[in-house]
ROKOL-165833 format. One record per atom (N, C-alpha, C): x, z, y. Coordinates in pm, whole numbers, plus 50000, padded with zeros to 5 digits. Each point is the difference from the previous one (the first is absolute). Layout:
! ROKOL-165833
XZY/...
This chain:
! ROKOL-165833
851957528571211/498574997849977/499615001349853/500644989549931/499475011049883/500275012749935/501125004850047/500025017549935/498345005050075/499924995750117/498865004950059/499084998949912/499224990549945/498854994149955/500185005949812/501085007049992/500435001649848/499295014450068/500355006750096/499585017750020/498994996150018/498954991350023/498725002250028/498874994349929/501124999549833/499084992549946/499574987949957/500564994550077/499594982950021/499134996450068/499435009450080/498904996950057/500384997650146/500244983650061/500315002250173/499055006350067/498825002149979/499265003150086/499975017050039/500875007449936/500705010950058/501465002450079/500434989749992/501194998650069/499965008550159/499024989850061/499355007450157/500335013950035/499605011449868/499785011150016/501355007749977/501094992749953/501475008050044/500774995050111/500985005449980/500644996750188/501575000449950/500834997450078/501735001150012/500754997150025/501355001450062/500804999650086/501134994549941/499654989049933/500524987449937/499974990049979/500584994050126/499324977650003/500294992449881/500785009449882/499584989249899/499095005349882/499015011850026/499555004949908/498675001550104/499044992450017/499325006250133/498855005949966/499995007449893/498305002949938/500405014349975/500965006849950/500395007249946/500505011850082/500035013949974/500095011050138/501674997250004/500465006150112/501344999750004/500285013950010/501475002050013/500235015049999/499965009250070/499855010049946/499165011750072/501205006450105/500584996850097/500915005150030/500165017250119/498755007349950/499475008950103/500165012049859/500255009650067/500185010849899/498565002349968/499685001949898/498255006150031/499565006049886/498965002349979/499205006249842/498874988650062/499464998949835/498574993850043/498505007150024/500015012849953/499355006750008/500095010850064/498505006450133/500365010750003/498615011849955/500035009450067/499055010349903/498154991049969/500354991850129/498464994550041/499674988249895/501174991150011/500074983549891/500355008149837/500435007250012/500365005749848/498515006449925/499305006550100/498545005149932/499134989850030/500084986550019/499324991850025/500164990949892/500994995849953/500434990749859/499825011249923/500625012049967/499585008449868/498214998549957/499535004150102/498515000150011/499284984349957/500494990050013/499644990649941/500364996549904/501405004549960/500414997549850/498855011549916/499675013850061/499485008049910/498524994649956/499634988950030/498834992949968/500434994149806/500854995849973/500734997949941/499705008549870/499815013450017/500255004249911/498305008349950/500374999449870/498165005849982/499545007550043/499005001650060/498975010350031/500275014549967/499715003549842/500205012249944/501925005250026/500404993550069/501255007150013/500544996450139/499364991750083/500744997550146/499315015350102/499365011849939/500595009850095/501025007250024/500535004749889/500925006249938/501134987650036/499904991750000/501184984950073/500005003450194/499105001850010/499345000950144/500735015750082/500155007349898/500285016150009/501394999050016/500904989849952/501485005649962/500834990550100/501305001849968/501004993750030/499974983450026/500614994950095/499984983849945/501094996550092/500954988749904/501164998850028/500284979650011/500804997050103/499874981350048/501215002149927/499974987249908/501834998649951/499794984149985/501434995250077/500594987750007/500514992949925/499864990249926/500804992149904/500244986350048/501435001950060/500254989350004/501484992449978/499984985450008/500924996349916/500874984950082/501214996549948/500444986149995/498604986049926/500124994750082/499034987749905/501064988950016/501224998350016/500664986650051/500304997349834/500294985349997/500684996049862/501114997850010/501045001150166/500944997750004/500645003150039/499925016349963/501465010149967/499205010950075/500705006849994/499935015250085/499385002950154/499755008450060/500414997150124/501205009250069/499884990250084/501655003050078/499635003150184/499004999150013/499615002450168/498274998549996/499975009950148/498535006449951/499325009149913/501145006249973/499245015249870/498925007650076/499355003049909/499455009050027/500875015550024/500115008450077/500505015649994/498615009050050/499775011849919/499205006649999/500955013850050/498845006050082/500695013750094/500175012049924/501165003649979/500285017949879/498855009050072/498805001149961/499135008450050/500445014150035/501415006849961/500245011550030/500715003250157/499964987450006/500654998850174/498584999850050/499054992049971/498995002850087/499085012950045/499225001750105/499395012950006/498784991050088/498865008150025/499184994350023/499154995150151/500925008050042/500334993150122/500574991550044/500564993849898/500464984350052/499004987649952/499185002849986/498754988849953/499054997150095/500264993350035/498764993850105/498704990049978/498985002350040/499154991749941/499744990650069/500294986749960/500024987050078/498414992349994/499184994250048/498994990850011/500034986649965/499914992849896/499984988849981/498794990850002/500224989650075/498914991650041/499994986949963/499444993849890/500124988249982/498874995150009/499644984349956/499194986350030/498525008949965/499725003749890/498565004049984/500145017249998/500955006749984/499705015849956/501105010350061/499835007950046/501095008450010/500105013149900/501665008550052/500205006849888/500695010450049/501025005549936/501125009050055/500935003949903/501215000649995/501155003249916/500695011350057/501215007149969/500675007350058/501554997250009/499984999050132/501584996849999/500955011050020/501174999250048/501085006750011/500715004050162/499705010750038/500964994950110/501495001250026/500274992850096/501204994450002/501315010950016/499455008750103/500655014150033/500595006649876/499294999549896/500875011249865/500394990449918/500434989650058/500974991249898/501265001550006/500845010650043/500755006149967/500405012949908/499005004749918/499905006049918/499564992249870/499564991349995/499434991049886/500764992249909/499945004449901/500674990949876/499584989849922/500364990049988/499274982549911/500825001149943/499044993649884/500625000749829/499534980750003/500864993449940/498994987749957/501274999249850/499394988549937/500524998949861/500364983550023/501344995450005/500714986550033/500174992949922/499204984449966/500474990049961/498715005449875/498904998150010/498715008449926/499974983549905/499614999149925/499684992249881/498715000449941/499484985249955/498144997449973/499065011749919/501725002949937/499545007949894/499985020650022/500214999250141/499815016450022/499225004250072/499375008449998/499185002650112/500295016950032/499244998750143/500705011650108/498375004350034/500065015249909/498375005650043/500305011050107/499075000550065/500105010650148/498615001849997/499785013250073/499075008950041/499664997350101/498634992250023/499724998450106/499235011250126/499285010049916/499215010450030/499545009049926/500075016350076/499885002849844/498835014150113/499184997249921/498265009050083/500535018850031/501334998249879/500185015550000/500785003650088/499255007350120/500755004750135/501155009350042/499805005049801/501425008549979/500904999149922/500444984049996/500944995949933/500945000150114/501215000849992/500934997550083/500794982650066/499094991149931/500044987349995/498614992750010/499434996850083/498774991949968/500314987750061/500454996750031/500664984350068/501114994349936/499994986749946/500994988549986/500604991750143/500265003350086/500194991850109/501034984949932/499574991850025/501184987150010/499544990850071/501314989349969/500184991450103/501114992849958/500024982250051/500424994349932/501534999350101/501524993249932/500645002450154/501134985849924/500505000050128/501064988249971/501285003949968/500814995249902/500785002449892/501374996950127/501235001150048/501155001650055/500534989349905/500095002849883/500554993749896/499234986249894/498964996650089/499634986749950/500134985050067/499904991649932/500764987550084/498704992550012/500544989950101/498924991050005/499604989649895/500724998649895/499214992149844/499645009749906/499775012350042/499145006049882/498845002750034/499274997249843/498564996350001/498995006150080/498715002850059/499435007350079/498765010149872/500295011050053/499505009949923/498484997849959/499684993649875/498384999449969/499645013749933/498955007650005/499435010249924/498835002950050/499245011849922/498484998449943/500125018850024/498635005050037/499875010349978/498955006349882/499745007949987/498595004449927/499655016850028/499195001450079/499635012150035/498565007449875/500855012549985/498575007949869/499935013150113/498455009849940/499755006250032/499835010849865/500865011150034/499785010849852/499415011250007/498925001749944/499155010450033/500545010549902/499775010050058/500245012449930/498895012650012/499325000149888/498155006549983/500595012050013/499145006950041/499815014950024/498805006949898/500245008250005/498525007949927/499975012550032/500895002650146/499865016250039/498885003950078/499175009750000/498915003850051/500515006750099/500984996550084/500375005450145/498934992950057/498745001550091/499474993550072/500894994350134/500635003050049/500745002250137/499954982050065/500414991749886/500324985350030/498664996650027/498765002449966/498774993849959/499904987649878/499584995250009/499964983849956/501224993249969/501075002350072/501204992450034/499964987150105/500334989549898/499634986250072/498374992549988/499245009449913/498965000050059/498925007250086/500805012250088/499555007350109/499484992450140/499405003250057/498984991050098/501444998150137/501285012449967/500805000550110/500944990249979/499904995349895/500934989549912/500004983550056/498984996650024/499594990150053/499735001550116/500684982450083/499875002350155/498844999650084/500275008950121/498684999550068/499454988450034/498655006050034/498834983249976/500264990350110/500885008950149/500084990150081/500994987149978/501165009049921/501174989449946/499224988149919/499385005149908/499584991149947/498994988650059/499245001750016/499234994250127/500714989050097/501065004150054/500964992950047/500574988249918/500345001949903/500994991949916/498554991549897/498705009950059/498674987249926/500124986850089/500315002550150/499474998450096/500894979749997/501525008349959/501294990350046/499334993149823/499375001549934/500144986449899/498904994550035/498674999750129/499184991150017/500904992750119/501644998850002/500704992450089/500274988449885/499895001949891/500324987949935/499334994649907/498764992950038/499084997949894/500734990049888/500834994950040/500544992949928/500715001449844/500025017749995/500205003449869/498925005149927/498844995250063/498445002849934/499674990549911/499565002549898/499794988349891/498994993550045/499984983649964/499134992750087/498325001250030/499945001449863/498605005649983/499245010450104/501195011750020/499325010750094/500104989450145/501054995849995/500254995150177/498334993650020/499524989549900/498734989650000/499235005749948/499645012850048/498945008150013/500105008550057/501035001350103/499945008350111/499384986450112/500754985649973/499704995250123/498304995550000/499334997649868/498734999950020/499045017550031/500855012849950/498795007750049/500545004550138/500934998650092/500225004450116/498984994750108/499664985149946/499384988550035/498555007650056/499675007149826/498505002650001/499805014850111/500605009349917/500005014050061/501245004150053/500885002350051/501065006450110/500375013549933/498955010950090/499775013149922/500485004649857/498424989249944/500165006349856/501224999449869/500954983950128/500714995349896/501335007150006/500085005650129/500685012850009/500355013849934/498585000649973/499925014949932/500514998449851/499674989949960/499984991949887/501815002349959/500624990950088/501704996449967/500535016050005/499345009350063/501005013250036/499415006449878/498734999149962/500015007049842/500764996949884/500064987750030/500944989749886/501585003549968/500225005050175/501234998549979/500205013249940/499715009850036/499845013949985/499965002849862/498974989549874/499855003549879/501554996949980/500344989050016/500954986549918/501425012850066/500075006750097/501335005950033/499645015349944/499355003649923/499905017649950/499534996749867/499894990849919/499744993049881/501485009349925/499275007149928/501005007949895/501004989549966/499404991149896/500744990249968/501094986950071/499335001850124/501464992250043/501074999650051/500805000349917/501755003650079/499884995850121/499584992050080/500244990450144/499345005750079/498355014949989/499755004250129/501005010950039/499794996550128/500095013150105/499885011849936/498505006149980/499885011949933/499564999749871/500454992049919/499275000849854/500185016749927/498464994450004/499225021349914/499825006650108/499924997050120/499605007450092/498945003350043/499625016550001/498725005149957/498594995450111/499044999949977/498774997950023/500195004950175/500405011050031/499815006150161/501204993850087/501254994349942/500664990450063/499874984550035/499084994249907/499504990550013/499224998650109/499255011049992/498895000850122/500755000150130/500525011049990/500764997450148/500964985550025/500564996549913/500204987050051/499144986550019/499095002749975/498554995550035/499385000550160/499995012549995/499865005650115/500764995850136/501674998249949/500874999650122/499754981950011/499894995549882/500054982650026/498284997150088/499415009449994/498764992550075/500025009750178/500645007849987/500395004250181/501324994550046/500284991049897/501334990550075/499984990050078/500984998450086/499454987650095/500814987049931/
């Protein structure tokens, strides 16, 4: 409990929002023990695109135009010693091909998502690398995704696994990740890409979105109070209007250039509409 409350800050009142598969650490994720990437072509232009808010104006087209690459940093956080079970091993991308990636659906408490896993069938061609007995002081960077479709590597697959050679009194593996996004600007007047990650094809269709407007009026409970106590007095008054009202709202607050957290942040004027459109012929 407290390594927990040390990763989050000090603040308990985020505790709730991690999870793990450790009765004496119960706040904290546990290990990932599924081969996977975290990103795939869809979640990868979805975080780039909100990080590219990020960057100024006079230069996020030319950011928008190029390359962009997920890299992993992550590390030992224990103070007491190495680890010895539970490594991380990351997949020799030259065994992989791309047909062994499957795209899995993930569904949790308020949001869903999708990662790409591995299947099981060409794990006989596949080679794991991990680095044994890792220390506070090293860290292990990996490629999480890389936008360029003609690299011969765009996937980090890993996964965490149990050591043959660890005992039952050595310590349980604590560590921390940190995920960046690296843009790489373009300035070639190939039209062919359009926009890049800010092309209208770039961002998901309005029904997806719409959908996933739909699943956060399942939890008003992460509505700041203020909006909740003024939804429950204007529902009161008008029904309709207070309707039309929350789906514009939501619509600004999720295509809002500026916020890393929508759905479609910067998403142009004729997508909006249609998701407008699909949230008021929805049942």
């Amino acid at each position: 409990q407290p390594r927990a409350v040390e990763l989050v800050g000090g603040d308990v009142n985020k505790l709730p929002r991690y999870k793990t598969n450790s009765p004496d650490v119960p706040a904290v994720d546990g290990y990932a023990v599924y081969a996977h990437a975290d990103f795939t072509d869809k979640t990868a232009a979805c975080t780039a695109r909100e990080q590219l808010y990020r960057i100024s104006p006079d230069a996020r087209q030319a950011h928008a135009r190029g390359r962009y690459v997920m890299i992993n940093a992550w590390r030992n956080i224990s103070d007491c010693g190495p680890i010895r079970n539970h490594h991380l091993a990351v997949l020799d991308g030259s065994t992989l091909v791309p047909e062994d990636i499957v795209i899995v659906d993930m569904h949790y408490g308020t949001f869903s998502t999708e990662c790409a896993q591995v299947a099981n069938k060409a794990s006989a061609r596949h080679r794991w690398i991990y680095f044994p007995e890792m220390h506070k002081d090293e860290v292990l960077l990996f490629k999480q995704y890389d936008s360029d479709q003609q690299e011969p590597v765009r996937y980090a697959v890993h996964c965490s696994f149990d050591d043959p050679a660890a005992t039952a009194v050595d310590v349980p593996r604590q560590s921390i990740e940190v995920r960046t996004v690296c843009f790489f600007p373009s300035d070639s007047s190939d039209d062919s890409q359009g926009e890049g990650l800010l092309s209208s094809w770039n961002f998901p269709p309005a029904a997806e979105v719409g959908r996933q407007l739909l699943k956060q009026l399942d939890f008003p409970e992460l509505w700041p109070d203020d909006t909740r106590q003024w939804l429950r007095i204007e529902l009161a008054r008008d029904t309709p209007a207070v309707t039309a009202a929350v789906m514009a709202l939501m619509i600004d607050w999720n295509s809002d250039p500026n916020n890393a957290d929508g759905l479609m942040a910067g998403a142009p004027p004729a997508l909006q509409e249609e998701v407008l459109q699909w949230l008021q012929t929805s049942e």
